[in-house]
N, C-alpha and C positions, 0 to 999 in steps of 0.2 A: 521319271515320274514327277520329282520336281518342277523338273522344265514345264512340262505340260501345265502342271498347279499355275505357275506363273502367268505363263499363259493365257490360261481362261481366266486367272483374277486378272490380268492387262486389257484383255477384251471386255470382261465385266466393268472394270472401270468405265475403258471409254464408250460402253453403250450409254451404262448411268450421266456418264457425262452429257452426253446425245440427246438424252431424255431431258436432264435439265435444260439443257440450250435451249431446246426446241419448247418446252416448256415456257421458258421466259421469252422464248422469240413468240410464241403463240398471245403469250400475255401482253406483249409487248404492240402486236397489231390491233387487237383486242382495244389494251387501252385507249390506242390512237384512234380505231373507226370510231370508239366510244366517243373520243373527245371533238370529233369530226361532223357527228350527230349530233352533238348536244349543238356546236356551234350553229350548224345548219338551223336547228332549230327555234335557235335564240333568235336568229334572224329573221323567221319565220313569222316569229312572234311578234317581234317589231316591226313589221311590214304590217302584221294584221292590225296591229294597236294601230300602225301611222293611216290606213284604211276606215278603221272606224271611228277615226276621229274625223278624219276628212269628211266622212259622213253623217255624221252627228251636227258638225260644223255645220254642212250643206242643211241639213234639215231644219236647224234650229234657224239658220237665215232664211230660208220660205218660209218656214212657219212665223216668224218676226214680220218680215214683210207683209206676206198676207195677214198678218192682223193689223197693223200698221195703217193700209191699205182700205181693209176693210172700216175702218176709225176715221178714216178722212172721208172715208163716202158717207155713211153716215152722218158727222158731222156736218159735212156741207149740204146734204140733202134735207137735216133736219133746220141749217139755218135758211136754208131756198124757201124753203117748203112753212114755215113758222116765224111770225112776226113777233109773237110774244115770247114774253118772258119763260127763260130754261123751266121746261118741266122733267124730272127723271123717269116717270111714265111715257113720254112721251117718245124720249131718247133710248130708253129700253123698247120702245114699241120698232120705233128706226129700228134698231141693233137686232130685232126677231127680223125684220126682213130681209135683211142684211143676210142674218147666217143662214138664209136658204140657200143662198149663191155662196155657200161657203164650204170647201171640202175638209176643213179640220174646225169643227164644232166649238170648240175648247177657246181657235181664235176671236168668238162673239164677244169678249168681255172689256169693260172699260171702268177706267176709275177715274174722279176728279182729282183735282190737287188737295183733296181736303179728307182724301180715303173715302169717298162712297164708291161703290161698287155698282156697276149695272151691266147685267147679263141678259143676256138675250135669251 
């Protein structure tokens, strides 16, 4: 009868053992796919940040450009075009026809060196 007691507590042990193994082997992959995704992820993230920067970049240079762009026709069209002396009515009036041929609105705007401002 002994023997048998033995027995089933030497089996009960090494199942419990079994349990824990597999336990800490379970936690153990766990942890790893966990650590596996995050990495993935991070990368993911940085790809996207390196993405919308490139894009922002890219926009903000058409958008500079064409204002840029739009300032120099202007400008030269109003000194073609006008003998007299700078009027800011005038150069805002340029600048309205200007931002008809203009697909970002916001580009119409111009300033002296002295801070005036003229919008189209």
């Amino acid at each position: 009868m002994e023997r048998a007691s033995q027995t089933y507590r030497q089996a009960y042990r090494q199942m419990l053992a079994a349990l824990v193994l597999g336990f800490i082997l379970a936690c153990g992959i766990s942890a790893y796919l966990l650590f596996q995704s995050f990495q993935q992820a991070q990368l993911n993230a940085e790809k996207t940040v390196a993405n919308l920067t490139l894009s922002l970049e890219n926009f903000l240079d058409v958008h500079f450009e064409v204002s840029d762009l739009i300032l120099q026709q202007a400008a030269a069209e109003f000194q073609r075009k006008s003998d007299q002396k700078f009027s800011a009515k005038a150069f805002s009036e340029k600048l309205g026809s200007c931002k008809a041929s203009c697909r970002i609105p916001q580009a119409c705007v111009a300033a002296t060196s002295l801070g005036r401002w003229f919008m189209a």
